[in-house]
N, C-alpha and C positions, 0 to 999 in steps of 0.2 A: 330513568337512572335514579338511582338512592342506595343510600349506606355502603357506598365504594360498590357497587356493583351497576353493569348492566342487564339488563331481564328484557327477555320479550315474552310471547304467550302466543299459541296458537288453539282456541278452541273450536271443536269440531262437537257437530249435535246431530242423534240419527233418534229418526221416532220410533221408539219401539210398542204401541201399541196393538191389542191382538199377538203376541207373541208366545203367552203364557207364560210368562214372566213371576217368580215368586214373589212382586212387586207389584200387588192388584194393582196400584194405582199409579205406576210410572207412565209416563208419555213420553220422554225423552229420555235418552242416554247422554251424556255427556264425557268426551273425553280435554283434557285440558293438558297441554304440552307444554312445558315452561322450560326455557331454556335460560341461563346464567354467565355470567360475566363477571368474575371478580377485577375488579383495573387494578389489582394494588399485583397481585399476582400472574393474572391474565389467567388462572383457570379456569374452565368453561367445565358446569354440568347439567344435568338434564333432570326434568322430574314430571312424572306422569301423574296426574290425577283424578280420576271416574267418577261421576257421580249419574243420578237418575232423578227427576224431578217428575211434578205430576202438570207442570206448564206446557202449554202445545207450543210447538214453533210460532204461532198467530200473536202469541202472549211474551216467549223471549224467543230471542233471538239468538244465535252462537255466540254473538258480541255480548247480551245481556246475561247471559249466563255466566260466561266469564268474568263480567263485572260482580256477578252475585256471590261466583265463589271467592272470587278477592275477599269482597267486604266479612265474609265468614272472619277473614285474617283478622279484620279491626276490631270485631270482637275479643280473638282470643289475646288479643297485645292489648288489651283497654281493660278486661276484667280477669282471665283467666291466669295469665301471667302475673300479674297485679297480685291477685290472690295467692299465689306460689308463692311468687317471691319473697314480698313482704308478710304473706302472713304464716308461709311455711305448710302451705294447704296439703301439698306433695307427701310432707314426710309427716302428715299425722296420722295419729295412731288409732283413729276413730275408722275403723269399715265397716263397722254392720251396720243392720236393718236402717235407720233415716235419721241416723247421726250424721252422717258426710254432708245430705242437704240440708240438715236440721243448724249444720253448724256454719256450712256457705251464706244462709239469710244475715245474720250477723255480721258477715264481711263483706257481703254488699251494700249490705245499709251505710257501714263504717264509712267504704269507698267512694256510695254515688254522693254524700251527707257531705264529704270531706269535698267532693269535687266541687257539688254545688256552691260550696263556700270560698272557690276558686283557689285550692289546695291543686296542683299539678301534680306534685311527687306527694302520693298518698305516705310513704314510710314517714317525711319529713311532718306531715301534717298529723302522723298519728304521737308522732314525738311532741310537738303541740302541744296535742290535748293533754298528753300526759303531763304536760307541767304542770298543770293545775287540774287533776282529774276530776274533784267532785263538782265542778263548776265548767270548763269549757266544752268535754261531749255534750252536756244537759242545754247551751248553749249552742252547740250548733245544732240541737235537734228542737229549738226553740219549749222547751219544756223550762218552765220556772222557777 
């Protein structure tokens, strides 16, 4: 239970190797069932999601896979969101050729720089720096 909901999970894992699979190197398939509980409303939905992994059942397990596709989540709530939000990643206007990645290194730097320096709310921490710009980024990147 968290964030006014209940969830449970059922994953299910079948080996598909020898199949002929467009997936040379899949070993498992993975189906993962997530059901939902909001308590504030009590509506209940459902959500399916597949993946394919090249771990044998010996290596994860249905439980361990499960647990792997979770932690996928804590990436995307810890940097990818991060990035959105505050930095507007979403609605920029940069898409060609290796502008998108060329301009994410900068905002990760910002992000893990400002964490290390035990900034929780990156937006709050970039407002920080900006009080005094030509002095506290150069300071948290210990450059003199």
């Amino acid at each position: 239970m968290g964030h006014g909901r209940k969830e449970s999970r059922v994953t299910r894992a079948l080996t598909v190797t020898g199949l002929g699979l467009d997936f040379p190197h899949a070993v498992q398939a993975v189906r993962i069932l997530r059901y939902r509980t909001d308590l504030k409303t009590g509506r209940c939905s459902r959500q399916t999601v597949y993946a394919i992994t090249d771990l044998t059942s010996h290596q994860a397990s249905p439980q361990r896979l499960g647990r792997l596709a979770r932690s996928q989540w804590t990436i995307e709530n810890r940097l990818h969101f991060v990035r959105d939000t505050t930095f507007g990643e979403d609605a920029s206007k940069i898409r060609t050729g290796h502008g998108p990645e060329n301009m994410a290194t900068p905002r990760n730097l910002a992000i893990n720089t400002l964490r290390q320096h035990g900034h929780r709310n990156i937006a709050a921490g970039l407002r920080h720096a900006s009080y005094d710009p030509f002095n506290r980024p150069l300071d948290l990147l210990n450059i003199p």
